[in-house]
N, C-alpha and C positions, 0 to 999 in steps of 0.2 A: 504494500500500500504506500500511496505519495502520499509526504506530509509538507506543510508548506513551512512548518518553524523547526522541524527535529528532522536529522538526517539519519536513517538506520542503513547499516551496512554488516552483514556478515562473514565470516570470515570461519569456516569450520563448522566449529561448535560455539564462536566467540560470536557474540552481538555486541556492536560500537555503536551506540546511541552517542550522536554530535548535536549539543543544543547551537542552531545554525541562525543565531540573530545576531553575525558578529559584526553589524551597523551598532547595535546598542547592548557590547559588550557580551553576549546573550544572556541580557536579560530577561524574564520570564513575564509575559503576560496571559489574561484569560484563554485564548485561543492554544499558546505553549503546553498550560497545565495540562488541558487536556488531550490535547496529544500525546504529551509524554504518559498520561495515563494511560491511554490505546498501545504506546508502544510497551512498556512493562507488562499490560496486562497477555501482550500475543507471547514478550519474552516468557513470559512464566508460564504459558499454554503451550510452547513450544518445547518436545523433549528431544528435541535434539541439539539445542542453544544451552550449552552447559552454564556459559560465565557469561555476564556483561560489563562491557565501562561503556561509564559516561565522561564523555570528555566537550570541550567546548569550539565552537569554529573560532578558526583565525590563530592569532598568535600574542594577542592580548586579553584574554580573557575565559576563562572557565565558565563563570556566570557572575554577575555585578547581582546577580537577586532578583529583587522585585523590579519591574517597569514602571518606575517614579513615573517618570514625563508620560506614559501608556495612562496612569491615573490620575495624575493630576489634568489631564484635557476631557476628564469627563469618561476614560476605558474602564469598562467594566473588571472590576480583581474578582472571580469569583476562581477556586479551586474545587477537584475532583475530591470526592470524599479519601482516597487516598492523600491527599497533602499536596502542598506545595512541588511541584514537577511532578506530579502523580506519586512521590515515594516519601515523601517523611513521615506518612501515616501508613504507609504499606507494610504492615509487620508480618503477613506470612509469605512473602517471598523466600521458596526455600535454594534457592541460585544465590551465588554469589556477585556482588556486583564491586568492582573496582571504580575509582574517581579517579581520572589522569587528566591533574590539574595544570593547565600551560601557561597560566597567566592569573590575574584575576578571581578571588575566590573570596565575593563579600557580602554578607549579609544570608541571603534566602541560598547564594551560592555558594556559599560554603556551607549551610546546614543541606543543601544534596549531596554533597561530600563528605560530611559527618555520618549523612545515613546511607553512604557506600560500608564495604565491609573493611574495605582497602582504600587510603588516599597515596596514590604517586604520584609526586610532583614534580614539575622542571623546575630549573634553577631562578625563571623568572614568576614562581606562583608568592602568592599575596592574599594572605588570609585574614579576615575580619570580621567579627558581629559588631559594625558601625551605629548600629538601631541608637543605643545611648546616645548617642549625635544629635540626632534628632527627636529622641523624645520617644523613642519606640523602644520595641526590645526584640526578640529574637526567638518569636511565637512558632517556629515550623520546626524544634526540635532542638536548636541548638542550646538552649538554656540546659538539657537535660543529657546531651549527648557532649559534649564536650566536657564538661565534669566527669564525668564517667570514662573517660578518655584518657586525660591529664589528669585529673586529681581536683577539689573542688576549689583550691586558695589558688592554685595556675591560670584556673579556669577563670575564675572574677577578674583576677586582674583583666585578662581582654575581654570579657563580659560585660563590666563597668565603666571601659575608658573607651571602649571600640577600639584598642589598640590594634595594628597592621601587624602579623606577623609575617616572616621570609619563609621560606621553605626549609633552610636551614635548621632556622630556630624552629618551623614543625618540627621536624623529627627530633630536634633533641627535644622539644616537648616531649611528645611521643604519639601524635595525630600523624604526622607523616610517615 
C-alpha cells in the first residue's frame, strides 16, 4: 500500500518504516499518526517481517515530534488509539522494533524512540523532551519510559530543563 507521509520498505524479514516529512523535520501530524498506525498494524499481521526500524527521511532529523505550525493554523492533532505515530500506546506488539536515529530526536520524536526496543544513533542525533519550554510536558510516554531507562534523578534532569542531549552522552546514559 502507498502512503503519502511514511515510507515502508522491506528488506527480508526486516520492515524500515521512514517517517518521510523531511520538509518539516518529520514531524508528525493527524494524517502521519494514522498511517503509521496502518503500517504497525500490517507489520504485526505480517509473519514473515521479523524486526522493524523506524528511522527518519533526510539527514537532519529523526522526528522534531508534534506539527507545531500543522496546529497552530487550525490542523487537526487527533491520534490513533494506539499513541502518538501509532506506537506509544501499542503495548502488544510482540516484534521487535529498533529507532535509527540520524538526526533530530525531540519531543513526541524521541518518545517513538523511547518506545522502540533498540535506539541506534548516528553521531549527529539530538535528543530532547523540550515540552518544559513551552509549558507542556511529555504526554506520549516519555515521562514514564525514560526513567525506566536511565534511572529516575538522570531522567528529571532533561525532563525538567528540556535539556539537548548528543548521542554520545545517550549511551553513556544508557538510552542509546
Amino acid at each position: 500500500m502507498a502512503y503519502e507521509h511514511i515510507r515502508v520498505d522491506r528488506e527480508g524479514h526486516v520492515t524500515i518504516i521512514t517517517l518521510n516529512r523531511p520538509d518539516v523535520m518529520n514531524a508528525l501530524h493527524s494524517p502521519a499518526h494514522f498511517e503509521m498506525h496502518e503500517v504497525l498494524d500490517a507489520f504485526a499481521a505480517d509473519p514473515d517481517q521479523w524486526v522493524g526500524i523506524i528511522t527518519g527521511a533526510g539527514d537532519r532529523a529523526f522526528s522534531a515530534g508534534n506539527d507545531l505550525k500543522h496546529q497552530a493554523t487550525g490542523g487537526e492533532m487527533r491520534t490513533p488509539p494506539t499513541g502518538f505515530a501509532g506506537l506509544t500506546s501499542r503495548f502488544d506488539l510482540n516484534k521487535p522494533l529498533i529507532a535509527a536515529v540520524n538526526g533530530v530526536a525531540m519531543g513526541g520524536g524521541f518518545e517513538i524512540a523511547l518506545a522502540c526496543d533498540i535506539i541506534v544513533a548516528s553521531e549527529a542525533a539530538v535528543f530532547a523532551l523540550p515540552e518544559p519550554r513551552v509549558g507542556l510536558a511529555a504526554l506520549a510516554g516519555g515521562l514514564h519510559r525514560l526513567p525506566r531507562a536511565i534511572g529516575v534523578k538522570r531522567a528529571m534532569g532533561m525532563i525538567l530543563t528540556g535539556r539537548r542531549v548528543s548521542a554520545a552522552e545517550g549511551e553513556a546514559l544508557g538510552f542509546v
